[in-house]
C-alpha angles and dihedrals in degrees: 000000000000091000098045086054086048089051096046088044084048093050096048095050086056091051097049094058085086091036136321117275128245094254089053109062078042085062095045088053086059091052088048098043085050096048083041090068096046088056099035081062091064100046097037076066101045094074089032094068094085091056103056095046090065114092093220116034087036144020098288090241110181116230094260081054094049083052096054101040083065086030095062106049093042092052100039083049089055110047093041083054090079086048093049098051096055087052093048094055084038112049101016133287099242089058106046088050083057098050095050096049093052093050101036074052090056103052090036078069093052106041080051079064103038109144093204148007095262096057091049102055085056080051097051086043082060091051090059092051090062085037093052091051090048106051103051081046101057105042084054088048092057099052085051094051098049131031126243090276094064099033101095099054085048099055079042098060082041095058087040100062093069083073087061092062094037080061107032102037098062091056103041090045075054101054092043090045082057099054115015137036116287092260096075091084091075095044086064094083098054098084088044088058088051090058110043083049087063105045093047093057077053109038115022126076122248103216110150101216102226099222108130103197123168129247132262112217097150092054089043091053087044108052086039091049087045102039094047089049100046086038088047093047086046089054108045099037087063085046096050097041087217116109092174091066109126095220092057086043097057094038087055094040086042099047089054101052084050094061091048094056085049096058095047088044100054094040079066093054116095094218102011111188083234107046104198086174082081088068091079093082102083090211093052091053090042102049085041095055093046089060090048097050080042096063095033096070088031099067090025088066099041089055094063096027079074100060093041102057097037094036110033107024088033101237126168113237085256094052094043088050090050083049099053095043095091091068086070092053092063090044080052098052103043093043098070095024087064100056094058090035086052094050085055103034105022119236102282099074094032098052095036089051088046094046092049088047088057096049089059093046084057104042076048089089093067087085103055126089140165096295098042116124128239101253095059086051088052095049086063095038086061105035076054081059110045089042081056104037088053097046099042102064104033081054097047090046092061101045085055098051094055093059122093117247098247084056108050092110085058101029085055088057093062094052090047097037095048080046082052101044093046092051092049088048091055095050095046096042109043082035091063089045088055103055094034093054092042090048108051077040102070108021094083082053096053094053076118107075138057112301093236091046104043091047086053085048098049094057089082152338094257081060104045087052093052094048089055099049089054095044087040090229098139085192092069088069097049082053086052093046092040097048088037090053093043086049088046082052097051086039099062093043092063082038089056092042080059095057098037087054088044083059087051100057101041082049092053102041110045091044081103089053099120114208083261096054087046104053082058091052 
């Protein structure tokens, strides 16, 4: 049966050398359904974070435990994702990818009825373990369904469907908000799991890799150990507002050293899940670390665009999902503009330039305050997106190109874990900012008030508001809107830092790319 699958993949690799078949852009929507409904997960929650911070529509979340509601499920996602890699060449990509989408179903179900915030943020952790199964699975699948012609286009459309959730996934979490609890957002992906299931039973190809590597327990338990201390440290540092606290300072201190056992261990493993031997390619590292700095002031934004747009502006969650959706136009559009821009002009100038596009779409937000209008904000949504959507594929093209064949499952889980980590990173770190900045902002505004009061005020806008409806002092909510605008402000500049780094180091590491290497980029 093995060999008859081979035969039919084989065959339809030879066909597609003139054009892909029918059945195969069939197979490659049910790789981007099923990576759809990784990414609709991330920005469902996105619009959702006001919600659950309210004690009585949600579920009165503090700002550390909307963190790590988003925190849980991104780091979870990219540290399995080594693990991930090495089953799917294992045991088979198709079923890896079946396995990932049951189970990321399944815990979709119980983070919708999570009782507390708490529970919620283990539920969100599931989630990042199917999550973890489907990504390194699709991205492999892809390189088994179409040759190395097609490929590019294929991987591009791939990229490019992250722009779709990042569309569609604000608006649908709205209209939900509007009419159902808050835990409908995460029952939307049960039907989506219902259908990849099915089409991957139909479309894909079943071929089980026979590449028997051995597992990495030791790695898995390292990079989880590091990335949860360094994330944590990240996260309550920014709570506590105190950097000097032993116990950030040897999470942080800790979290590092951690890493750096991982990487040497993993430099002694024969065939290690998270190959850093691969970072000797300066491309690779460049392209890798692009995608990284990418995904950092992405999710980083749309944390605080939320609460911009519902709390300062006084959106509705509908109105705040339609607000956000021009972000995914210009995805849309520089995802497949830099494939063809990339086969003319090579990677260095198009993803420099892309990379350079998005960091004015971040430091942007330096001009908006609590009276802009909507279309200035959606200039710079979409100028974010194209920056990202142009980056995104040419990078992950080129990561890819560099893998050997037998390792694309892998290979495929450096790419999504390095997207994931920088994702994670972004929300930890301009969360922290956030609250830092807001925090040190308005205290001094609040002496006024009882020291117990004014010190539970002063932990975020949401609270501040809340403490001013119930006292009935309306200034206490222009304070909120004013501190939460100045901290937006200090976010995206460390947001915009990211993406102009990530423009360096392309720069820097594709100046060797000859016009033949470039035309394979």
């Amino acid at each position: 049966m093995a060999a008859q699958n081979t035969a039919t993949t084989d065959a339809a690799q030879a066909g597609s050398a003139h054009s892909p078949t029918g059945r195969q852009w069939l197979a490659l929507s049910v790789l981007v359904l099923s990576q759809l409904a990784v990414w609709l997960d991330n920005t469902v929650l996105n619009v959702a974070l006001k919600t659950l911070a309210d004690p009585d529509e949600g579920l009165g979340a503090s700002p550390n435990q909307l963190q790590w509601s988003i925190s849980s499920y991104t780091l979870v996602f990219a540290v399995l994702l080594f693990t991930g890699g090495v089953l799917a060449d294992r045991y088979g990509h198709r079923r890896l990818l079946l396995t990932g989408m049951v189970l990321f179903g399944a815990a979709s179900a119980w983070a919708a009825y999570s009782g507390s915030a708490t529970e919620l943020i283990v539920a969100r952790g599931a989630m990042g373990i199917g999550s973890a199964l489907i990504m390194p699975a699709t991205l492999a699948l892809i390189a088994q369904v179409f040759d190395e012609r097609h490929r590019a286009t294929a991987i591009a459309i791939w990229s490019g469907s992250s722009g779709i959730a990042i569309a569609t996934g604000p608006m649908l979490s709205g209209a939900l908000l509007d009419h159902f609890w808050w835990g409908s957002v995460f029952l939307v992906n049960v039907p989506i799991v219902v259908l990849c299931v099915a089409g991957s039973f139909v479309f894909l190809p079943g071929v089980v890799t026979r590449v028997r590597q051995k597992f990495d327990p030791l790695g898995v338990v390292l990079s989880t150990a590091g990335l949860f201390a360094i994330v944590w440290g990240v996260i309550e540092g920014g709570h506590r507002n105190d950097w000097t606290d032993p116990a950030i300072v040897a999470s942080l201190a800790g979290g590092v050293l951690l890493v750096v056992v991982f990487v040497l261990v993993e430099l002694r493993v024969a065939n290690p899940s998270f190959d850093v031997r691969l970072f000797r390619d300066i491309r690779f590292t460049g392209a890798s670390v692009a995608v990284m700095l990418t995904f950092f002031g992405l999710n980083g934004s749309m944390y605080y665009t939320s609460f911009y747009l519902q709390g300062v502006q006084g959106q509705t969650p509908l109105e705040c999902g339609l607000s956000i959706a021009p972000v995914a136009l210009g995805v849309l559009l520089g995802a497949p503009l830099s494939a063809k821009l990339v086969r003319n002009h090579g990677v260095r100038p198009v993803v420099t330039a892309a990379m350079l596009i998005a960091t004015t779409g971040f430091v942007a937000y330096v001009f908006l305050d609590e009276n802009s209008g909507l279309p200035l904000f959606w200039v710079f949504l979409i100028l974010q997106g194209l920056g990202m959507g142009a980056a995104v594929a040419p990078t992950t093209e080129a990561i890819m190109a560099i893998l050997p064949a037998d390792r694309t499952g892998a290979g495929s889980a450096v790419n999504n874990s390095l997207r994931q980590i920088g994702g994670v990173l972004g929300v930890a770190v301009l969360g922290s900012v956030l609250v830092s900045v807001y925090r040190d902002r308005v205290t001094p505004r609040l002496s006024g008030l009882p020291s117990g009061t004014a010190d539970a005020a002063g932990e975020s806008p949401e609270a501040t508001r809340l403490l001013g409806a119930k006292m009935r002092l309306p200034r206490l909510s222009d304070i909120a809107d004013e501190g939460f605008v100045h901290a937006m402000h200090v976010a995206s500049i460390v947001g915009a830092a990211a993406a102009a780094a990530g423009a360096v180091i392309i720069w820097w590491a594709f100046r060797r790319t000859s016009s033949g290497a470039r035309s394979s980029m």
